[in-house]
Structures are given as C-alpha cells and as structure tokens.
Residue, then its C-alpha position, 0 to 999 in steps of 0.5 A: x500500500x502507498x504510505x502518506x509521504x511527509x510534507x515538504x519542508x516549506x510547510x512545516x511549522x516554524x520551531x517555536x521561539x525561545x524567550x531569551x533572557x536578554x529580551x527580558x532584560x530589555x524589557x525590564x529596562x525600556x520599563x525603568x526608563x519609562x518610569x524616570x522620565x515619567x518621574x522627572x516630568x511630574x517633578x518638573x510639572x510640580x515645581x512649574x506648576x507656582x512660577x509665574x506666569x500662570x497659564x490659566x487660559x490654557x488651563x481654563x481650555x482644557x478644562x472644557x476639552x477635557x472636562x465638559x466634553x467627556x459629559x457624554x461618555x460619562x452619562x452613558x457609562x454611569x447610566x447604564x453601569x446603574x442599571x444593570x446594577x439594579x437588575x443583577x443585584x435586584x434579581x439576585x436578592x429576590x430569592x432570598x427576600x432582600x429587596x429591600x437591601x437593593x438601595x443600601x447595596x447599589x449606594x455603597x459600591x456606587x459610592x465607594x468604588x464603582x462610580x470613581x473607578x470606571x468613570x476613570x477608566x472609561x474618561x481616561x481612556x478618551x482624554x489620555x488619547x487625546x492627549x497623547x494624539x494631541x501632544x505627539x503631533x506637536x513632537x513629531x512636527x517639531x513644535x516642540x522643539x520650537x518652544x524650546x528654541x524660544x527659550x519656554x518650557x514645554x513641561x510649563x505650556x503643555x503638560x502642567x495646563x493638562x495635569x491641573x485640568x485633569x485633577x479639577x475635572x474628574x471630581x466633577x465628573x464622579x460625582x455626576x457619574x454618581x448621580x446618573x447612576x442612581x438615577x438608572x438604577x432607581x429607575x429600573x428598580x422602580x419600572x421592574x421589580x417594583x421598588x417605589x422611587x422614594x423607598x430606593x432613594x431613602x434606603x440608599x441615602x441612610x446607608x450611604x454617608x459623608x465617609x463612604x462619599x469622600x472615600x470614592x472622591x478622595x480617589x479622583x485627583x490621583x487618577x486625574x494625574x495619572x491620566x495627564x501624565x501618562x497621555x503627556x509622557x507618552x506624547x512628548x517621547x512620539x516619534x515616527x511621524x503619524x505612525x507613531x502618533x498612532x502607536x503613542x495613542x494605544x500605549x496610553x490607552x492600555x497604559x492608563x487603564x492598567x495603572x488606574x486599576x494598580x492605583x485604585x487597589x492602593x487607593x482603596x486602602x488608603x482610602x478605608x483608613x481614612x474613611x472608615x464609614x460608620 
C-alpha cells in the first residue's frame, strides 16, 4: 500500500521561539526608563506648576476639552453601569427576600468604588488619547522643539495646563457619574421589580454617608494625574511621524487603564483608613 509521504519542508511549522533572557532584560529596562522620565516630568510639572506666569487660559481650555466634553461618555457609562446594577443585584436578592437591601447595596459600591473607578477608566481612556494624539503631533512636527528654541518650557505650556485640568475635572465628573447612576438604577428598580422611587432613594441615602462619599472622591485627583501624565509622557517621547502618533495613542490607552486599576487597589486602602464609614 502507498504510505502518506511527509510534507515538504516549506510547510512545516516554524520551531517555536525561545524567550531569551536578554529580551527580558530589555524589557525590564525600556520599563525603568519609562518610569524616570515619567518621574522627572511630574517633578518638573510640580515645581512649574507656582512660577509665574500662570497659564490659566490654557488651563481654563482644557478644562472644557477635557472636562465638559467627556459629559457624554460619562452619562452613558454611569447610566447604564446603574442599571444593570439594579437588575443583577435586584434579581439576585429576590430569592432570598432582600429587596429591600437593593438601595443600601447599589449606594455603597456606587459610592465607594464603582462610580470613581470606571468613570476613570472609561474618561481616561478618551482624554489620555487625546492627549497623547494631541501632544505627539506637536513632537513629531517639531513644535516642540520650537518652544524650546524660544527659550519656554514645554513641561510649563503643555503638560502642567493638562495635569491641573485633569485633577479639577474628574471630581466633577464622579460625582455626576454618581448621580446618573442612581438615577438608572432607581429607575429600573422602580419600572421592574417594583421598588417605589422614594423607598430606593431613602434606603440608599441612610446607608450611604459623608465617609463612604469622600472615600470614592478622595480617589479622583490621583487618577486625574495619572491620566495627564501618562497621555503627556507618552506624547512628548512620539516619534515616527503619524505612525507613531498612532502607536503613542494605544500605549496610553492600555497604559492608563492598567495603572488606574494598580492605583485604585492602593487607593482603596488608603482610602478605608481614612474613611472608615460608620
């Protein structure tokens, strides 16, 4: 009988590729240097951030680009996150007769984590790119380096503008973000599984108080930094021409949802020990 002969060459598979320990090292490496500059900008954007003059109509401008114009991705997050919320827990509690813990509960992961956690991965994700897209073009055109050329600090016009916006707007958005989400969820508790309006919001109220709010907004700042700087460093090392704008764009992205989700466990601990709720 014919036997199956064995493929030609050129159709195996290629052998597998070793994960050499140099690769690791400069991995390791890019990432320290990453961390150095990132740490040295923010150091120069702290120390720029009391000289003179203030830039405050910069600062005021990206207030509105970074703030006021991320309402609407903040509403619909914070909306719907709500109201899915009141159906999971609404539905869970249903079967052991708890309906009446919906409010409490809704009120105090809204306070506490989610609404301050996903609004800023869901809003640092759109102003962190823009950012980046924004400064990594005036890197990869030169406009840089002409601020340089005419004796002004980069770190002074682009990045210390950008951190302040960024620190002011993301309270503000939190606790909007805040708001729309009980909205939603007493919404469809009340359209749904018949929870009256009034008994939602009292329950969720009494059991949320000033600790359990500031504990969600006492995160905010720092994941507003986090966003400004991450989407500042990542537009002031582009370079390529648009192909590395577009490359800058996606490393902030991912950049600035890791860190926050690092940051927000840290936070949290902080947050439980000066908080500590009734």
């Amino acid at each position: 009988m014919p036997t199956e002969s064995a493929p030609p060459p050129s159709f195996l598979p290629p052998p597998p590729k070793k994960v050499k320990a140099w690769g690791m090292l400069t991995t390791a490496r890019s990432f320290l240097e990453h961390l150095g500059q990132i740490g040295r900008m923010t150091g120069a954007a702290a120390v720029q951030m009391w000289k003179r003059p203030f830039e405050l109509q910069s600062t005021l401008y990206q207030m509105d680009s970074l703030g006021v114009q991320s309402m609407g991705i903040a509403s619909v997050t914070a909306l719907f996150v709500g109201m899915v919320m009141a159906v999971q827990f609404a539905f869970g509690l249903q079967k052991f007769g708890g309906m009446e813990y919906t409010g409490r509960i809704i009120g105090l992961s809204f306070s506490r984590e989610l609404a301050p956690t996903l609004t800023a991965v869901i809003v640092g994700g759109r102003i962190g790119s823009g950012i980046a897209a924004e400064v990594g073009s005036m890197a990869v055109t030169e406009q840089i380096d002409a601020i340089r050329a005419l004796g002004a600090d980069p770190v002074k016009k682009l990045v210390v503008p950008r951190l302040l916006a960024s620190i002011i707007v993301m309270p503000v958005l939190c606790a909007f973000a805040l708001v729309l989400g009980f909205c939603g969820a007493m919404a469809i508790c009340s359209n749904q599984f018949g929870i009256p309006p009034g008994f939602f919001l009292r329950t969720a109220l009494g059991s949320v108080n000033f600790a359990d709010y500031f504990s969600g907004m006492f995160k905010t700042p720092f994941f507003g930094a986090i966003i400004a700087i991450l989407g500042c460093h990542f537009g002031l090392i582009t370079r390529g021409g648009t192909e590395g704008v577009g490359q800058a764009t996606t490393r902030t992205v991912v950049a600035i949802s890791i860190c926050i989700l690092i940051a927000d466990f840290f936070l949290t601990k902080v947050s439980i020990f000066i908080f500590p709720g009734k």
